[in-house]
C-alpha positions as CSV (number, residue, x, y, z in Angstrom):
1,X,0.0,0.0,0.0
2,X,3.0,1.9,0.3
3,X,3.7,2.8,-3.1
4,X,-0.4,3.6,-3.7
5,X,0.4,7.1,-0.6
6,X,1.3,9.5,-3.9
7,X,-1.3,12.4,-2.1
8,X,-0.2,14.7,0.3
9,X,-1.6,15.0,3.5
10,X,-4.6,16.7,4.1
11,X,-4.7,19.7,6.7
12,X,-7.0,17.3,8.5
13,X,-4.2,14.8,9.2
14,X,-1.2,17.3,9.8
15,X,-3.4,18.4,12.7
16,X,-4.3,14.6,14.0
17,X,-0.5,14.1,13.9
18,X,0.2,17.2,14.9
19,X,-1.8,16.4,18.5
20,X,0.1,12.9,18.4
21,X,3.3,15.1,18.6
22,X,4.2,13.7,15.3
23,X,6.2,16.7,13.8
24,X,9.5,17.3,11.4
25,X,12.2,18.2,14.0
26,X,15.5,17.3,14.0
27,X,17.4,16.7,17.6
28,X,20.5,17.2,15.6
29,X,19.5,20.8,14.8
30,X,18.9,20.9,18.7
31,X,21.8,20.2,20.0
32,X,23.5,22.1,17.6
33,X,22.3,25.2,18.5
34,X,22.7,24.7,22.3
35,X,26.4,24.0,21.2
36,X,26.7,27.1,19.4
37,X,25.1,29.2,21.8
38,X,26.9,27.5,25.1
39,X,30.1,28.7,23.1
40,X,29.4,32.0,22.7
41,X,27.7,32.3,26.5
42,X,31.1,31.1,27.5
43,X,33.4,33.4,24.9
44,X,30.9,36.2,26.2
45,X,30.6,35.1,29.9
46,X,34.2,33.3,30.4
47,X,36.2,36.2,31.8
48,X,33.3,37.5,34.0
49,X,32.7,33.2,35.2
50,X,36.7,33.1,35.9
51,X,36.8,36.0,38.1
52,X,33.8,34.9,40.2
53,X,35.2,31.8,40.7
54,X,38.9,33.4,41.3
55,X,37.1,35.8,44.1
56,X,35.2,32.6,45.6
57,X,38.5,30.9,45.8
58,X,40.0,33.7,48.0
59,X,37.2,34.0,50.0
60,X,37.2,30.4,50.9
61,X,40.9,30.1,51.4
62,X,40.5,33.2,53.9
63,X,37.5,31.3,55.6
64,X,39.5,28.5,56.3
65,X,42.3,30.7,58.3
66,X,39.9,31.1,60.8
67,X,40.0,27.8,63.2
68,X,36.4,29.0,64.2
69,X,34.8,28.4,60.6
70,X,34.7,24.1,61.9
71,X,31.8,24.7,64.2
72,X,28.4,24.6,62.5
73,X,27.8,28.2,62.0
74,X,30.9,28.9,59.9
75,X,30.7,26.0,57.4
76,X,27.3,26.8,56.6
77,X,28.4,30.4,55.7
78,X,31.1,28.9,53.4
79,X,28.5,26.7,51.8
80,X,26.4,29.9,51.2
81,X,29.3,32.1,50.2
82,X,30.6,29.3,47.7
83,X,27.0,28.8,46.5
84,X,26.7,32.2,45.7
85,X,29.3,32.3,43.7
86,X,28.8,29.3,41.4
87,X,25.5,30.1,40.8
88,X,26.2,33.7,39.7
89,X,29.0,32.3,37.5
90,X,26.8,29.8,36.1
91,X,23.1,31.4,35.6
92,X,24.0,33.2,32.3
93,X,25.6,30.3,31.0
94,X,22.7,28.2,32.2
95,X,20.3,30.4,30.9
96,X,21.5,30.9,27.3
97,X,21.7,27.2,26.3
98,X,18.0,27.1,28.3
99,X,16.5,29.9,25.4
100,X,19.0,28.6,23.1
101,X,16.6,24.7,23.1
102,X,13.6,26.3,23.7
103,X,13.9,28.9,21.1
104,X,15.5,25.7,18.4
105,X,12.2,23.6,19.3
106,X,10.0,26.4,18.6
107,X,11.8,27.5,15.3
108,X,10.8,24.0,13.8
109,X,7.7,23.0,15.0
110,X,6.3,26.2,16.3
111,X,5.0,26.9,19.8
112,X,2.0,24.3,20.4
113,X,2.3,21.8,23.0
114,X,0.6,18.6,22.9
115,X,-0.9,16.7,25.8
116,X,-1.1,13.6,24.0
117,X,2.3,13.4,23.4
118,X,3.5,13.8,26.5
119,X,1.1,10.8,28.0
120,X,3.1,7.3,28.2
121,X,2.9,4.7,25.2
122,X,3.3,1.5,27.2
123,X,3.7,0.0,23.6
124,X,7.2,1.7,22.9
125,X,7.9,-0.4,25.9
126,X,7.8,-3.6,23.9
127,X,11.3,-5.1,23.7
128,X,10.1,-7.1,20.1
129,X,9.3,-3.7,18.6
130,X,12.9,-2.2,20.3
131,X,14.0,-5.1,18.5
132,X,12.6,-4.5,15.4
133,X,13.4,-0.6,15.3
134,X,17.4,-1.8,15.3
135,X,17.3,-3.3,12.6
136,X,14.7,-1.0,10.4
137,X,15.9,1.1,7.0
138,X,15.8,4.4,9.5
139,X,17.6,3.4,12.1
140,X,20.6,2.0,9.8
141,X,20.7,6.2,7.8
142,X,20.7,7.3,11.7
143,X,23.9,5.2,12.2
144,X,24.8,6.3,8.7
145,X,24.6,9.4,9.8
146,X,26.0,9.8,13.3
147,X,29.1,8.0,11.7
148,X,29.2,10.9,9.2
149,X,28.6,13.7,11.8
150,X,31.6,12.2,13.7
151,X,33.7,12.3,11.1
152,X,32.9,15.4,10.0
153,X,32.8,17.3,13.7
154,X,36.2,15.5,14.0
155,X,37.8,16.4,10.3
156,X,36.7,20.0,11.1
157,X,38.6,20.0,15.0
158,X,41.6,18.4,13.3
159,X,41.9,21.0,10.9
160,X,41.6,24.1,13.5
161,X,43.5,22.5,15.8
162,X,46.8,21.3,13.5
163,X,47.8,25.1,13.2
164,X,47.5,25.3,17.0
165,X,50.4,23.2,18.2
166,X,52.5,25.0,18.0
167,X,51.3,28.0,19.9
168,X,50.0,25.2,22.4
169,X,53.3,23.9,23.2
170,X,54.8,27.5,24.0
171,X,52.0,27.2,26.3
172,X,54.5,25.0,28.5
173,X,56.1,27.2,31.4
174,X,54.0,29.9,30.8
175,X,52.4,32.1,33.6
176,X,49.3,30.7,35.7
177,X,48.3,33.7,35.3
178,X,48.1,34.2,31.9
179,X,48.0,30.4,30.9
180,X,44.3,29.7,31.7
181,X,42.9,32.8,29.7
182,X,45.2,31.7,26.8
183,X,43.9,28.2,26.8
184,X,40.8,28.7,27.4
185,X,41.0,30.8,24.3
186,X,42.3,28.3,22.0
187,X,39.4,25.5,23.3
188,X,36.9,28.0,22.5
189,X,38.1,29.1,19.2
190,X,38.1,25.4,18.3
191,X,34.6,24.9,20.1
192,X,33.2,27.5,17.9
193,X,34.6,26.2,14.2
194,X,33.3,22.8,15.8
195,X,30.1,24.3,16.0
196,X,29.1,26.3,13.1
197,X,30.4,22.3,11.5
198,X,27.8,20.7,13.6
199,X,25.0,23.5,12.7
200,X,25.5,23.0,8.7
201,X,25.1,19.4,9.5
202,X,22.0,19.6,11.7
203,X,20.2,21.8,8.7
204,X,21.0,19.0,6.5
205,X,19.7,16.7,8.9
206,X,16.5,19.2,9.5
207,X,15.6,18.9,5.8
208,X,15.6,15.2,5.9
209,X,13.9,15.4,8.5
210,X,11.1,17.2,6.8
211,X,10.9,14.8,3.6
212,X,10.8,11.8,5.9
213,X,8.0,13.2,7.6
214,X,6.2,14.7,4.5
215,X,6.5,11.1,2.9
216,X,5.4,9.2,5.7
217,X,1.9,11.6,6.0
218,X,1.0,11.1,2.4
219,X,-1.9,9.4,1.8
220,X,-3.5,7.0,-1.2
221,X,-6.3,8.8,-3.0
222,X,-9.0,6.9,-1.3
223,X,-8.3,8.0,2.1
224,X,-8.6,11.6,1.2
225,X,-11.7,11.4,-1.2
226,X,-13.0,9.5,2.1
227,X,-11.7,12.4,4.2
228,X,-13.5,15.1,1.8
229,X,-16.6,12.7,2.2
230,X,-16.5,13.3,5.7
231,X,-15.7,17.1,5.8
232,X,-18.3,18.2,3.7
233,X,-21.2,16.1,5.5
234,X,-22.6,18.0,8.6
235,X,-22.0,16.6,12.3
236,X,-25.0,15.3,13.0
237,X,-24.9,13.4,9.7
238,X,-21.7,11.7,10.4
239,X,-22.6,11.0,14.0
240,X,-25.8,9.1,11.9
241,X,-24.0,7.3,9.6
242,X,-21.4,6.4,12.7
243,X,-24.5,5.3,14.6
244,X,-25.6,2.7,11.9
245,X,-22.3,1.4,11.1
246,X,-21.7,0.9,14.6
247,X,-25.4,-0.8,14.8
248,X,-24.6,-3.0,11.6
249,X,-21.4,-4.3,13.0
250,X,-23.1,-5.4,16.2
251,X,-25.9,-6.8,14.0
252,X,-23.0,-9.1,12.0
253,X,-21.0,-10.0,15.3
254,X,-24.4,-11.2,16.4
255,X,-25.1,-12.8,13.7
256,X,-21.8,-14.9,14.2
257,X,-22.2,-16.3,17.9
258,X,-24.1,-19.5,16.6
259,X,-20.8,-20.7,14.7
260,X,-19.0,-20.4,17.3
261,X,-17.7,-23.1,19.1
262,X,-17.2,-21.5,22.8
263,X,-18.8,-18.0,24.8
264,X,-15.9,-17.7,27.6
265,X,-17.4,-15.5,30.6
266,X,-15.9,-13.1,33.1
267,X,-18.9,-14.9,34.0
268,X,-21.3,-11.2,33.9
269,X,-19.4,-8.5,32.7
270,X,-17.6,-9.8,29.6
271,X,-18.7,-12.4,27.2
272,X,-15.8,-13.3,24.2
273,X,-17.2,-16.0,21.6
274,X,-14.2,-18.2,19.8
275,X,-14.7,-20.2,16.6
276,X,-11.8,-22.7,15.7
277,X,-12.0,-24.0,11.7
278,X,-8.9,-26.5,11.3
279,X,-8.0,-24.5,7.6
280,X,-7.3,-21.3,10.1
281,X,-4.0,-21.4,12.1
282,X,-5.7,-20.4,15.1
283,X,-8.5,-19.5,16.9
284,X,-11.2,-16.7,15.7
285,X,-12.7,-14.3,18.3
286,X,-16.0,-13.8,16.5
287,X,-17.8,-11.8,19.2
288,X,-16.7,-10.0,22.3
289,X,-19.1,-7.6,24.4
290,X,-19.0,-6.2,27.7
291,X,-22.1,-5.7,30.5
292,X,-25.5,-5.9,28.6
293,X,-24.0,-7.0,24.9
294,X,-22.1,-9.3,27.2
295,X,-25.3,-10.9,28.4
296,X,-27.2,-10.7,24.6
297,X,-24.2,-13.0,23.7
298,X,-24.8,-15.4,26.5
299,X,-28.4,-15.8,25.2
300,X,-27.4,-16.1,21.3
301,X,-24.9,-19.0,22.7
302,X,-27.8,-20.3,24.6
303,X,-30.4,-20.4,22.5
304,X,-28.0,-22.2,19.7
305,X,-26.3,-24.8,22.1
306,X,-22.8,-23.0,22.0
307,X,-21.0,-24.0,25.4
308,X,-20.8,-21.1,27.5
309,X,-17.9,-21.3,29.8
310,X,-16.9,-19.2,32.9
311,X,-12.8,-18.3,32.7
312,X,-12.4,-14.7,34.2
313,X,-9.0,-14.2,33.5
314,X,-9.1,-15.5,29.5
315,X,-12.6,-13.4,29.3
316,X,-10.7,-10.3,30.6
317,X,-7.9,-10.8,28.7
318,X,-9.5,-12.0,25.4
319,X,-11.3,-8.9,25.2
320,X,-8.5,-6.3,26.1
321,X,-6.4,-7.3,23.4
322,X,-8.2,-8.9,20.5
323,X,-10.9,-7.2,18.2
324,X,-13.7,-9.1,16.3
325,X,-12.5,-11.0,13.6
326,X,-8.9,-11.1,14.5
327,X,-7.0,-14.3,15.6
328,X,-6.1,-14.4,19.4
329,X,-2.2,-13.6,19.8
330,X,0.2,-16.2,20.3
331,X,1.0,-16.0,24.1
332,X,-3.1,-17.1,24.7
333,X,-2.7,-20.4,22.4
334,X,-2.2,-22.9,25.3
335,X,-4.9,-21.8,27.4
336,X,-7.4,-21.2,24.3
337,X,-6.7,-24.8,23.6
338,X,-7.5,-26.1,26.8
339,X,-10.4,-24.6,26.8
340,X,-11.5,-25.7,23.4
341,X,-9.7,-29.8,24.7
342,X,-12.9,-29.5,27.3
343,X,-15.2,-28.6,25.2
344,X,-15.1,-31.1,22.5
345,X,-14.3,-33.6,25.3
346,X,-17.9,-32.4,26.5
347,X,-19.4,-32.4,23.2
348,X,-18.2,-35.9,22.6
349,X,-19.6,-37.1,26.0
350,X,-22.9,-35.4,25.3
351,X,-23.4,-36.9,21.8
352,X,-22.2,-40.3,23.2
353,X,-24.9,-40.0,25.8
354,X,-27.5,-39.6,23.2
């Protein structure tokens, strides 16, 4: 079906996915930004984050002269005098990369937050779909990728730095004084070519990142003549036609609970009827219901001699995770058979009888 998606998406679906938190947005471009932007904060703040700590170092040095700062009251004014200092060094830094995210996020993907995205998916918990993921088309371009951004972040920190060496070995002997601000110049001035590297990489990325997306929302021209269908018909049409469709499917699933072969029971609230042909691979649920269609499907299976069984924990289960007309999942085989050995055996004793 694939290769039938040749439409693009309507508005209709960008918004669904939209509220799924289903966006183009590359973490690449992210993180490059932050990187950028902690560079500068620190070529811009450096100097004033050195001399804080330089003053906080003298302070705490001259705290320590007295033998009086041991007792309870003075080490919790070096603790507040040492605090103090790191977090005025700190807080521009801090808050630059903060608005440096925020303001990347919201440059891609606009400002509109989405509760549903932020509620847990239980199912990326599943280690067979982790499993799968690994080994999926995307995830091998990602490795593709990260190898290439290494590379290239490298190639580019090679080149800046080569030139370097020999100013960084004259470094040797030098000043305290005069070393750190020297050095720290160097890093930064390699930080930064190392950035603007990562940045033309991320806007690569951020592209891809959009056709990926843009490819995976089209749609086949069914699905949007369906859509328009829907648009144009006013809401209490559609709620109609959902009504009857909704009203027709019960009809059929009722229809199917006399070829069943078994109605497992909660033994009141749920009601799940299974039908086993030998040409299908496994077992059919052909009828589930909860409450009153629960009990209507106790009576169909009653009124057609279809064994009703009471098995709370396969009822519960039966109906949580398979829909009508699907076959039960794998892990349920051995107690679906079970149930299904005791019913024939029943059966048999039943028509033996007779």
């Amino acid at each position: 079906m694939a290769e039938n998606k040749t439409e693009k998406a309507t508005p209709k679906k960008r918004g669904e996915a939209r509220k799924k938190g289903q966006v183009a947005r590359s973490m690449d471009a992210n993180g490059a930004v932050v990187m950028l932007a902690s560079v500068l904060a620190l070529s811009a703040f450096g100097p004033k984050m050195y001399q804080s700590m330089a003053e906080a170092t003298v302070q705490v040095l001259g705290l320590i002269e007295d033998p009086s700062v041991v007792d309870r009251k003075g080490v919790g004014q070096l603790f507040v005098e040492v605090g103090r200092h790191c977090f005025a060094a700190a807080a521009p830094f801090v808050l630059v990369c903060a608005l440096a995210g925020a303001a990347a996020n919201v440059v891609q993907v606009g400002f509109k937050p989405s509760a549903k995205a932020l509620a847990p998916d239980f199912k990326k918990l599943n280690p067979l779909t982790g499993f799968k993921n690994m080994f999926s088309p995307n995830a091998a371009v990602e490795g593709v990728k990260s190898t290439l951004k290494v590379a290239v972040v490298a190639g580019i920190v090679a080149i800046a730095l080569f030139p370097k060496l020999d100013e960084m070995a004259a470094l040797v002997g030098m000043e305290p004084q005069a070393f750190l601000p020297t050095l720290c110049t160097l890093v930064l001035q390699i930080g930064q070519r190392a950035a603007l590297a990562y940045l033309a990489i991320a806007a690569a990325d951020f592209f891809y990142q959009r056709h990926r997306f843009e490819k995976n929302l089209k749609m086949d021209k069914e699905e949007v003549k369906q859509e328009h269908k829907q648009t144009e018909l006013p809401m209490e049409i559609r709620m109609a036609q959902r009504r009857r469709a909704m009203e027709l499917a019960r009809a059929r699933m009722m229809d199917a609970v006399p070829t069943a072969d078994v109605v497992v029971t909660n033994p009141t609230h749920y009601s799940v009827a299974l039908r086993y042909d030998s040409d299908s691979p496994a077992p059919v649920v052909v009828a589930k219901g909860m409450d009153h269609l629960a009990l209507r499907i106790r009576r169909a299976a009653a009124d057609h001699g279809v064994m009703v069984v009471p098995d709370p924990p396969l009822a519960r289960a039966l109906y949580a995770s398979v829909d009508v007309g699907r076959q039960i999942p794998e892990e349920m085989f051995a107690a679906v058979a079970q149930l299904l050995a005791y019913v024939y055996k029943v059966a048999g004793a039943q028509r033996a009888a007779a």
